[in-house]
Each structure stands twice: as structure tokens, then as C-alpha cells.
MARVOTOR-147920 format. One line per 5 residues: their letters; for each residue z, y, x of C-alpha. Coordinates in nm, 4 decimals, always signed. Example, Ala and Ser with C-alpha at 12.3 -4.5 7.8 and 13.67 -1.06 7.14 Angstrom:
% MARVOTOR-147920
as	+0.7800:-0.4500:+1.2300  +0.7140:-0.1060:+1.3670
//
This chain:
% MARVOTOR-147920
xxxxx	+4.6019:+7.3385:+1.5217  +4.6010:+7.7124:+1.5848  +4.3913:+7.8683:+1.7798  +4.4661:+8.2345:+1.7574  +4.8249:+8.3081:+1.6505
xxxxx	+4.8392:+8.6948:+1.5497  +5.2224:+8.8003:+1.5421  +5.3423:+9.1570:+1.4544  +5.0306:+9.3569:+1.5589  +5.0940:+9.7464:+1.4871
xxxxx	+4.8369:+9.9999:+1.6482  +4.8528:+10.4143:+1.5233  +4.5883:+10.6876:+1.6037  +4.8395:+10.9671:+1.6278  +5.0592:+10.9727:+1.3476
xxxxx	+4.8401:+10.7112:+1.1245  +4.9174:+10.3877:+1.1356  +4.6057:+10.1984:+1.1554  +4.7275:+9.8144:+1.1370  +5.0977:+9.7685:+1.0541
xxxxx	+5.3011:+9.4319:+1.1157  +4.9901:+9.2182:+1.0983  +5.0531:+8.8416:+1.1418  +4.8407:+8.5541:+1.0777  +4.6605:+8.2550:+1.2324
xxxxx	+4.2986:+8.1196:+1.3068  +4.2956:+7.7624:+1.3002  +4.0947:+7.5754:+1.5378  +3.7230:+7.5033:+1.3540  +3.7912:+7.6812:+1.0493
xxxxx	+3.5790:+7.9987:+0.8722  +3.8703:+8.2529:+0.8017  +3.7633:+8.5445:+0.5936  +3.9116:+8.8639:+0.6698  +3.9043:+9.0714:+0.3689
xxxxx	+3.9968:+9.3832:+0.2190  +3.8657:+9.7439:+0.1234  +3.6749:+10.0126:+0.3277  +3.9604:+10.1368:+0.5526  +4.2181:+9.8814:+0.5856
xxxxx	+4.2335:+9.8269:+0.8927  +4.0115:+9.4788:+0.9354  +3.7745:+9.6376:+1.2222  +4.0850:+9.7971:+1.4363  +4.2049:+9.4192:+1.4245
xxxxx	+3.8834:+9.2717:+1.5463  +3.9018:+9.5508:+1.8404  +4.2508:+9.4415:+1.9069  +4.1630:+9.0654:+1.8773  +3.8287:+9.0878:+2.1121
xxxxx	+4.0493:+9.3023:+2.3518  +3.8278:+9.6617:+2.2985  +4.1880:+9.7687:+2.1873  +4.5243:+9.7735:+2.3070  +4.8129:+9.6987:+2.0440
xxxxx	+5.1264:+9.8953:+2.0366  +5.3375:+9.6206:+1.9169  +5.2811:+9.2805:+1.8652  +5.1509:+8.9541:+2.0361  +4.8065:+8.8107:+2.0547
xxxxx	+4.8265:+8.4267:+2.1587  +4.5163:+8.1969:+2.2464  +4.6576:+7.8586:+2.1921  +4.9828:+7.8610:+2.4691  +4.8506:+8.1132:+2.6734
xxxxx	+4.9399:+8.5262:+2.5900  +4.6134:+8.7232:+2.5351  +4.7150:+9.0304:+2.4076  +4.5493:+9.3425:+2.5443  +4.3334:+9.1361:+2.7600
xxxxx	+3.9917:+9.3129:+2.8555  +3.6849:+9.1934:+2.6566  +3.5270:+9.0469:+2.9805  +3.8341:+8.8273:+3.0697  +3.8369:+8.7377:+2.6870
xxxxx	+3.4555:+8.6133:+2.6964  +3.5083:+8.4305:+2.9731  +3.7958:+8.2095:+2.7536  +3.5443:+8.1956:+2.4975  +3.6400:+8.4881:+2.2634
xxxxx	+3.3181:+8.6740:+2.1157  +3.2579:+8.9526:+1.9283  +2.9191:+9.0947:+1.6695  +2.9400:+9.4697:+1.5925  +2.8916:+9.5987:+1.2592
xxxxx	+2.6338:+9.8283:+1.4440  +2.3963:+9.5443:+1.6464  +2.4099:+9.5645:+2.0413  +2.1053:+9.4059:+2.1983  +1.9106:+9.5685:+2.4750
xxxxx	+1.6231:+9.7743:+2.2922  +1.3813:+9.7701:+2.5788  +1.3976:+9.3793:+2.6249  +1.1943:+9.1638:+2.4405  +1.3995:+8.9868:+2.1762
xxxxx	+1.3634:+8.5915:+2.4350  +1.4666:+8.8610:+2.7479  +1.7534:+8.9417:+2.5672  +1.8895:+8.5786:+2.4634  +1.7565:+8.4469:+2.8645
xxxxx	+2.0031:+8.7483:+2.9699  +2.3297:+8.6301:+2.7288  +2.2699:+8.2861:+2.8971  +2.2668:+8.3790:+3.2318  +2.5657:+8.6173:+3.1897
xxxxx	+2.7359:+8.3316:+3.0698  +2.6732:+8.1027:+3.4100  +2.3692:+7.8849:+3.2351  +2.0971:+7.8047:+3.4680  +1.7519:+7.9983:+3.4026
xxxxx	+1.6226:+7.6886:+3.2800  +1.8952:+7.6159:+3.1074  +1.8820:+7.9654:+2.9019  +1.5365:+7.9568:+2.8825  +1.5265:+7.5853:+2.7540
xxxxx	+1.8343:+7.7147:+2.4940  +1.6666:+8.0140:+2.4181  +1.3830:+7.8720:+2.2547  +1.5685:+7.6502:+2.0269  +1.7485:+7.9443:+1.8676
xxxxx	+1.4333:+8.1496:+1.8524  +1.2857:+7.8499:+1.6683  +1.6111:+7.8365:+1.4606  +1.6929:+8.1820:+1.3747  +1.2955:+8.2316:+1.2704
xxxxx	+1.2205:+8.5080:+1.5480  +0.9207:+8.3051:+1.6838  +0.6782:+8.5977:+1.5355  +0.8628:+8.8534:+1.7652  +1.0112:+8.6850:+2.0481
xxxxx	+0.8046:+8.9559:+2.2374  +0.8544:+9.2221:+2.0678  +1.0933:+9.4581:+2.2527  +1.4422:+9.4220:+2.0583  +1.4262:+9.7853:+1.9561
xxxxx	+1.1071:+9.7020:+1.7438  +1.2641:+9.4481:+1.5526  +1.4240:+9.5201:+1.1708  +1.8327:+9.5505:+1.1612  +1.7879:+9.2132:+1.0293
xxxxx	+1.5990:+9.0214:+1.2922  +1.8398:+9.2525:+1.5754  +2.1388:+9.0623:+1.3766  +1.9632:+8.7440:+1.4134  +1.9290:+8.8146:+1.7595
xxxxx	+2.2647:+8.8649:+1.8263  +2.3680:+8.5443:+1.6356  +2.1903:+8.3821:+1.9269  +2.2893:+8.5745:+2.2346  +2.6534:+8.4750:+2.1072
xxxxx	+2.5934:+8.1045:+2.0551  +2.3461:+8.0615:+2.3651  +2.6767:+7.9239:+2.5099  +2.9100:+7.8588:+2.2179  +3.2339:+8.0494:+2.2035
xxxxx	+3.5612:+7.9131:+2.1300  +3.6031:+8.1540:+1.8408  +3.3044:+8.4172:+1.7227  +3.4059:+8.7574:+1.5330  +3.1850:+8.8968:+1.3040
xxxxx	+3.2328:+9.1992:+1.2202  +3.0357:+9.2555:+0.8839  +2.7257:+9.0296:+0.9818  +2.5545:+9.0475:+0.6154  +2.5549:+9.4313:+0.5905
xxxxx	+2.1876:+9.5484:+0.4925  +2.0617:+9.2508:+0.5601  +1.7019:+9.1076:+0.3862  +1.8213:+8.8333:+0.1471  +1.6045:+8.5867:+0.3507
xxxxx	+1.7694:+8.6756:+0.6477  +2.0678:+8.6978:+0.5268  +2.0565:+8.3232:+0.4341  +1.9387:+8.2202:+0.7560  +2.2972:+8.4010:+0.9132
xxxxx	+2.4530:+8.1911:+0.6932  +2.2963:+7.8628:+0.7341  +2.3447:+7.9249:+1.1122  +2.7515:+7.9724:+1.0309  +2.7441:+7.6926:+0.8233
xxxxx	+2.5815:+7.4384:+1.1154  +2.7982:+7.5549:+1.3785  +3.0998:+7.4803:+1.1272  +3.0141:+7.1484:+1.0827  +2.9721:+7.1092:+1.4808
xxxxx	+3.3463:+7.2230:+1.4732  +3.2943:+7.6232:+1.5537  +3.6176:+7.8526:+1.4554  +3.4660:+8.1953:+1.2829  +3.6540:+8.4896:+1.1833
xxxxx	+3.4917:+8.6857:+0.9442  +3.4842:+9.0128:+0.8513  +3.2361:+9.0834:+0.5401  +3.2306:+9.2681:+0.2142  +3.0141:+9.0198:+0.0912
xxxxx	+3.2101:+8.8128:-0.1362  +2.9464:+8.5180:-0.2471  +2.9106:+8.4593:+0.1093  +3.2788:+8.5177:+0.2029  +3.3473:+8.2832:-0.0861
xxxxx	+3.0796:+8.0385:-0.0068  +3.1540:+7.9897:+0.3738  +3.5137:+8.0414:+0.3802  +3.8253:+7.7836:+0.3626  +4.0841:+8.0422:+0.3784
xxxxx	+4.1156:+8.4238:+0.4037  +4.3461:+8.7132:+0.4726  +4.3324:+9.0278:+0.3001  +4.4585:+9.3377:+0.4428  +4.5359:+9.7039:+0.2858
xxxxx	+4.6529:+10.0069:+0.3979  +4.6623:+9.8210:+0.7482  +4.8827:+9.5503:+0.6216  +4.8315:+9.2267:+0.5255  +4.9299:+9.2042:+0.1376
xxxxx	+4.7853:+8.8069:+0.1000  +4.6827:+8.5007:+0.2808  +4.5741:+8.0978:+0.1926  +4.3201:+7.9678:+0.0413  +4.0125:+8.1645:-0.0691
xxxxx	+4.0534:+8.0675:-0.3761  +4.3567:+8.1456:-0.4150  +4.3393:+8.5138:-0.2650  +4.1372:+8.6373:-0.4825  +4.2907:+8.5826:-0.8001
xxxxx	+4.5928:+8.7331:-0.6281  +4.7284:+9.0464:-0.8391  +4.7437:+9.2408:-0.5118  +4.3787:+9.2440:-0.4434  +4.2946:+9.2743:-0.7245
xxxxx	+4.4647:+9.5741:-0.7479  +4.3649:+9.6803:-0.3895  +3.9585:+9.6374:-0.4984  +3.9202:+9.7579:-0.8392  +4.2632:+9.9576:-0.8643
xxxxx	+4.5483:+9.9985:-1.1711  +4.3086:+10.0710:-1.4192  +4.0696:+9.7819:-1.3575  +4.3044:+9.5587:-1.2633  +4.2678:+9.3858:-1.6009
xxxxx	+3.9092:+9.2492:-1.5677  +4.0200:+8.9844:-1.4255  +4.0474:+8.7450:-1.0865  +3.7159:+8.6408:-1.2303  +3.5204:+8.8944:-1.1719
xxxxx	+3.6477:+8.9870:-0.7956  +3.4054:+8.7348:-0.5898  +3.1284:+8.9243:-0.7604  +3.1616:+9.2321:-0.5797  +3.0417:+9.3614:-0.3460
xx	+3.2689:+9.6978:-0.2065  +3.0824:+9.9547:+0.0387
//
């Protein structure tokens, strides 16, 4: 079942056209990878899906009900939530301040958050600075954070908007073990990463988009060895090494 249905999305800055006849769909519990090279429109979707941007054509759809250009507030509240590629936490709250806020935003009790708070503390490893004021903490452990002010009250669908970037290793595994249990607990991710092992390892199916259109979609798999990305990540002259060597890199 689909939970997102994108139909026809076109957005331009001027006379640039930023995202151009985009369609695809999110299906209900599913880790969709949204793919493609540095400028190609992936983040101007994720503002348009998460409501931080209005389209200029197109349709958003939440299951039956029309979303599109909906404000991010009246999105969160249906359960749509977004992670920056630049981490937004308040930097004079300590890091357990910050995820007791996110829950009681959401409506949770204080002893609800507070009794959720501490399980993702424990489960995101942040124990050793759960105290710390979030401004202390390494770009790492702030992305950890924000893993868990999302999920202090599961969303219907989470957007991450390049989660792994300049991330500790360590860390960087603990982001993904977190995806991967909330997957299996029937979570619906869309994923925005230049990380291919991990867009490759988490991901069912993915969409890659260049030059603000949408040149392949299906499985990951699949994808990947298409001849269009290919082309689109290593260009003409490369395009010969092979489908093989594509989930290998890593494009910044």
C-alpha cells in the first residue's frame, strides 16, 4: 500500500528548474533510497515532501487525503518528519532536555517522555552525555540525538536527509541499526544518503534523480546497474567500469 504518492512535482528558483515532473511512491513500511548526484534536486524534494516548500505543479498525497503544500507543523501532526542534513537540536539543552522536549511537543505525558527518553538514550549510546548541553556534543552524537527526538513518538514516515554524512564509523552503525529496528517494527523511511553500502544495505527500493528529474526507479538492485546512473555518477567516460563498481562510492 502507498503511503506517499508523489505525482508531477515541478518547483523553479527563477528561471532554474529545480525538480521537474517528479513522480514516485513511498510504500507503507518500506526503506526507499533517494539517490542521485550533488545537485539533483533530492533535498528541494524532501522540502517539498515535509511541507518547508511549496510546489509549483504537482500533487503530494498522504494515503487518500491531499497534502501538498501543507505547513510542516500540520504535516508532523499526521506523522510526517523530517532530519536536516545540518542537525537541529537545541544547543543550550542538555542532550535528555532536548528528547523530554520532542516528547512533550508531541502530546506525551512528562512521564511518558521522560520514561521514553531514557530508553533511546540507553539505545542510541548517549548515556555518557545525556547532560551535556547538546551544543557540546560531536556532529555525531547531535545526529544521534535527533534520531531520538524524531522517534520519541514514532512518525508515520521519517525523512532523512543525508543522516550518515561525517559521521564516526561507530556511530554511524548505531544510525543504522536504529533504521534497521524500526523497519522491522514496520517504520516507512525515505532516505536521502550518498552513502551507497548503507543505501544498499538498508534499502528495498530506490529512486534516482538528475538534473531534477527522476531518470530510474525499482529495486536497488536493479538501479544501480542502470546505464543512466551510471552515467549520471561517474559520467561518459567512466561509464564503462561497470554497474559493479557504483555501490562502492561514495559521491560528495
Amino acid at each position: 500500500m502507498n503511503l506517499l504518492t508523489i505525482e508531477g512535482l515541478f518547483v523553479h528558483f527563477g528561471g532554474v528548474v529545480a525538480v521537474d515532473n517528479v513522480s514516485f511512491d513511498v510504500r507503507q513500511g518500506e526503506i526507499l533510497g533517494l539517490i542521485g548526484p550533488n545537485g539533483s534536486g533530492k533535498t528541494t524534494v524532501l522540502n517539498l515532501l515535509s511541507g518547508f516548500l511549496a510546489p509549483h505543479a504537482g500533487k503530494v498525497r498522504m494515503r487518500d487525503e491531499d497534502v501538498t503544500a501543507m505547513s510542516p507543523d500540520r504535516l508532523a501532526q499526521r506523522g510526517v518528519l523530517r532530519m536536516f542534513q545540518m542537525t537541529r537540536v537545541f544547543t543550550r539543552m542538555s542532550a535528555f532536555d532536548n528528547l523530554l522536549t520532542a516528547g512533550m511537543a508531541r502530546g506525551l505525558s512528562e512521564a511518558e517522555s521522560n520514561r521514553r527518553a531514557q530508553a533511546l538514550v540507553e539505545e542510541l549510546t548517549l548515556g555518557p552525555v545525556q547532560y551535556l548541553d547538546a551544543g557540546q556534543l560531536s556532529g555525531g552524537q547531535r545526529k544521534l540525538l535527533e534520531f531520538g527526538m524524531c522517534f520519541i513518538e514514532p512518525p508515520l514516515v521519517a525523512m532523512l536527509d543525508e543522516p550518515f554524512a561525517a559521521v564516526h564509523p561507530v556511530m554511524r552503525e548505531v544510525m543504522a541499526q536504529f533504521i534497521r529496528a524500526r523497519h522491522a517494527q514496520g517504520f516507512t523511511f525515505l532516505l536521502v544518503s550518498h552513502d551507497m553500502p548503507i543505501v544498499v544495505d538498508l534499502c528495498q527500493r530506490a529512486v534516482c534523480m538528475n538534473a531534477g528529474r527522476v531518470i530510474a526507479a525499482g529495486d536497488i538492485h536493479s538501479v544501480l546497474k542502470n546505464h543512466d546512473v551510471i552515467e549520471a555518477y561517474l559520467g561518459n567516460g567512466d561509464a564503462q567500469s561497470g554497474p559493479d563498481d557504483l555501490p562502492s562510492l561514495e559521491v560528495h
